[in-house]
C-alpha positions as a Python dict, from the first residue, in 0.01 Angstrom:
ca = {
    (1, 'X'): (0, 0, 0),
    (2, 'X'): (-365, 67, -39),
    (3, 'X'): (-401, -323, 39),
    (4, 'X'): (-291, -306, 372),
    (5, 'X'): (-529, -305, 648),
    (6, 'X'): (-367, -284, 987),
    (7, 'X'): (-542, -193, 1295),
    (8, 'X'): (-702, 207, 1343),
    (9, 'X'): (-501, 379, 1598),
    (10, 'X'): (-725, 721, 1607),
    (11, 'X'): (-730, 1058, 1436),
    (12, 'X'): (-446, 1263, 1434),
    (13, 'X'): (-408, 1657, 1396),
    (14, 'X'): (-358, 1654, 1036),
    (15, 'X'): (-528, 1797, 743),
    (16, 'X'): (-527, 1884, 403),
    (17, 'X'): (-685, 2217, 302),
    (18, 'X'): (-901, 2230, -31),
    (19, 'X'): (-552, 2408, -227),
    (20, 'X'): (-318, 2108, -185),
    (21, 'X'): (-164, 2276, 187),
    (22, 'X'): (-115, 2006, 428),
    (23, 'X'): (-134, 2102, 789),
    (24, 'X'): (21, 1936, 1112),
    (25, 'X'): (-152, 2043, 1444),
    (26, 'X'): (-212, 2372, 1262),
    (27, 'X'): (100, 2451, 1114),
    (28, 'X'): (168, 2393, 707),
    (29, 'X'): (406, 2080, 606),
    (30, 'X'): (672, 2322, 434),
    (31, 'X'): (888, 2076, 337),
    (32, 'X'): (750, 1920, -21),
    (33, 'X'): (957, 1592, 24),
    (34, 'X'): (772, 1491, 360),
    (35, 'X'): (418, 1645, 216),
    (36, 'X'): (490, 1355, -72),
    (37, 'X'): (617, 1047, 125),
    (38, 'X'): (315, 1155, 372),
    (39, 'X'): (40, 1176, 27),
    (40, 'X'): (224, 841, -89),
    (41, 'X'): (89, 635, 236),
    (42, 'X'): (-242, 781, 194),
    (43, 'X'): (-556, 601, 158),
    (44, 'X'): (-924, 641, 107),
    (45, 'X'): (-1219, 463, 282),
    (46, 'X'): (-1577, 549, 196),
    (47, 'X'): (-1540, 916, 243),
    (48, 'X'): (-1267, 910, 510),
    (49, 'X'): (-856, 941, 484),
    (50, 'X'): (-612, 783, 653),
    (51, 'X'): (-197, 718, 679),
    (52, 'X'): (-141, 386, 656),
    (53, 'X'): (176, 200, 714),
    (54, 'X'): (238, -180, 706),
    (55, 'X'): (145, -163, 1152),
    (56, 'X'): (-51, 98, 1197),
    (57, 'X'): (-339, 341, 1014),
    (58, 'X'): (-458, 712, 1129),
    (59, 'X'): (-734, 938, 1033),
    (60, 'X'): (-678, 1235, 874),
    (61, 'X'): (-893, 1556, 779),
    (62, 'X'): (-956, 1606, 409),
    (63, 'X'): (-1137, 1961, 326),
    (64, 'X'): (-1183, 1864, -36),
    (65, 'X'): (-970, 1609, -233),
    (66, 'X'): (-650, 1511, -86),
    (67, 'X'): (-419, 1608, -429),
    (68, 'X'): (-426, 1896, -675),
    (69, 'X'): (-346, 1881, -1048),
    (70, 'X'): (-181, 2155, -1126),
    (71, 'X'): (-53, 2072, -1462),
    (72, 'X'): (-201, 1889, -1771),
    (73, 'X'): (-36, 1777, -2101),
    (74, 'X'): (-268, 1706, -2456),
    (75, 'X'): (-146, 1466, -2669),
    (76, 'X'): (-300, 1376, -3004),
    (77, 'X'): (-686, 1491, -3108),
    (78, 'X'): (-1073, 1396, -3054),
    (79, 'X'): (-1123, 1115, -2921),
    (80, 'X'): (-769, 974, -2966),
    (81, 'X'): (-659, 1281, -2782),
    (82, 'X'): (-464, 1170, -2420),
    (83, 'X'): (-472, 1394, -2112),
    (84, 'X'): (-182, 1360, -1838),
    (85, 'X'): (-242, 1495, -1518),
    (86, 'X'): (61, 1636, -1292),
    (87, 'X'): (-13, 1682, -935),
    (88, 'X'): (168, 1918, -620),
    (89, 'X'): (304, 1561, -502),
    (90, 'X'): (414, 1450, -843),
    (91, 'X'): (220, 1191, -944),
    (92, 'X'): (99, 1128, -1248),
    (93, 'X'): (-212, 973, -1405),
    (94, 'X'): (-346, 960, -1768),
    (95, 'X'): (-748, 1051, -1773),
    (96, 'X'): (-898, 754, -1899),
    (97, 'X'): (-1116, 457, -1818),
    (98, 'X'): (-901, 411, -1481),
    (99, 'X'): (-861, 724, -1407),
    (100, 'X'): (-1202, 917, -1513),
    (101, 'X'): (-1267, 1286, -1506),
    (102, 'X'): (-1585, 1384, -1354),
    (103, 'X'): (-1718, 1763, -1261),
    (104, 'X'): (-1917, 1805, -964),
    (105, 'X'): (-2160, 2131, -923),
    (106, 'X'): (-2253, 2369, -641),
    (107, 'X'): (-2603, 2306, -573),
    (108, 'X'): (-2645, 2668, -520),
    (109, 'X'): (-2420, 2849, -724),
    (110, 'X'): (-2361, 2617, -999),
    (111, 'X'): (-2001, 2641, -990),
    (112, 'X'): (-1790, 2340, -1154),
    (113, 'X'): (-1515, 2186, -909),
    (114, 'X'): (-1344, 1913, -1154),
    (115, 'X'): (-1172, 1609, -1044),
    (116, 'X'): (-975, 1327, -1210),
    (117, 'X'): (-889, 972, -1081),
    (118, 'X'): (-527, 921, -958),
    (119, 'X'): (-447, 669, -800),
    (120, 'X'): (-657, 374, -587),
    (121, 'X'): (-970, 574, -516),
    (122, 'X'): (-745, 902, -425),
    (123, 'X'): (-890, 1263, -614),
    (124, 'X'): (-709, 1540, -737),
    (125, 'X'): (-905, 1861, -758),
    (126, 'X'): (-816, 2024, -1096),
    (127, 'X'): (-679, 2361, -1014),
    (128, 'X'): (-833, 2674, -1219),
    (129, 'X'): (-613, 2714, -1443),
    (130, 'X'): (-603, 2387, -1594),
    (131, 'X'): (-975, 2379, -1612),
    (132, 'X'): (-999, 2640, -1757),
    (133, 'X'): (-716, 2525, -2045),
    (134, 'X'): (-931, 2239, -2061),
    (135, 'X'): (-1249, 2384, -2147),
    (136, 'X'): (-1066, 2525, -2448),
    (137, 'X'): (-999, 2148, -2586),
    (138, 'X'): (-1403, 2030, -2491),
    (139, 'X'): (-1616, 1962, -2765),
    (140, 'X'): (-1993, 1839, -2789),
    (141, 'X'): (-2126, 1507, -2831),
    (142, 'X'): (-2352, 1260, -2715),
    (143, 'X'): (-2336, 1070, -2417),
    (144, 'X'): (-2578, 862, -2267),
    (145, 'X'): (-2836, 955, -2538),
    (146, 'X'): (-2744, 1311, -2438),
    (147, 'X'): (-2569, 1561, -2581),
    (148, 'X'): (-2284, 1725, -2341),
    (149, 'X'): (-1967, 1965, -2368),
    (150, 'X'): (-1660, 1789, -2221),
    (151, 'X'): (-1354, 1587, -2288),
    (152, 'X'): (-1191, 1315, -2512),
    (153, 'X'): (-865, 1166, -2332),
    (154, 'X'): (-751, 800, -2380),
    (155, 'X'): (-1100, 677, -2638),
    (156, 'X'): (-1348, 789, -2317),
    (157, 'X'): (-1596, 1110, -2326),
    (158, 'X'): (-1609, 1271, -1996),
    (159, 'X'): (-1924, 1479, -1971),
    (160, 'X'): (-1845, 1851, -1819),
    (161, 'X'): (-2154, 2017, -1889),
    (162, 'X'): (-2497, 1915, -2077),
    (163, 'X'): (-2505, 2128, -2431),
    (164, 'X'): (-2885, 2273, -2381),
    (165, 'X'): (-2679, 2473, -2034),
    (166, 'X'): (-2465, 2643, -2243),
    (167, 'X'): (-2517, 2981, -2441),
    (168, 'X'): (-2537, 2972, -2768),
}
């Protein structure tokens, strides 16, 4: 899917709020089974979203990332530890090379909003809870020459937070 590349045929009225709600011409998509056939035709270019089908591709509105993890599983320890990430449209992903965690923060308030890589340049925003179960399994070590708070999953260190930031 995310190599097709049929022709633009406009925007239409459809958006998906920063919480995982996906809107049609205002109104939520209550029905989870269309929310994930729609999610599974999505694609990313440079910073905009579209539907795409094998004859024809629409813009959508994106508020934040276009999935939310809302579920994680730990397997194993340090750096052999493996994190699985469950999303509102069921899809999977194990954090790793492929699928990289990163944590973006408010310029003004400093405020983390974490992401992980799911699937062909598509985000999920890592809901609160789960970020803040993660925290609980971060440990310090050096990256980049650096020393950083953040994760092990699948042999990669994904930095959260540099060390010197945090209280001691």
């Amino acid at each position: 899917m995310h190599l097709w590349n049929p022709p633009f045929c406009g925007d239409i009225d459809m958006r998906i709020r920063r919480d995982g709600v996906w809107f049609y011409q205002g109104t939520p998509i209550g029905r989870p089974g269309l929310v994930k056939l729609f999610s599974g035709i999505l694609k990313r270019e440079g910073e905009k979203y579209f539907l795409v089908t094998p004859v024809e591709k629409v813009g959508i509105a994106v508020e934040d990332a276009p999935m939310v993890a809302v579920d994680f599983t730990a397997d194993g320890a340090g750096e052999a530890q493996v994190l699985t990430f469950h999303t509102l449209t069921e899809d999977v992903a194990v954090a790793g090379p492929g699928n990289p965690i990163r944590v973006a923060r408010d310029p003004v308030t400093g405020e983390p909003s974490p992401y992980v890589l799911i699937r062909a340049n598509l985000e999920a925003l890592i809901d609160r809870k789960s970020f803040y179960r993660l925290i609980d399994l971060g440990v310090h070590a050096v990256h980049e020459g650096r020393r950083w708070f953040g994760l092990w999953s699948d042999r990669q260190f994904f930095p959260v937070i540099p060390s010197s930031e945090l209280p001691e």
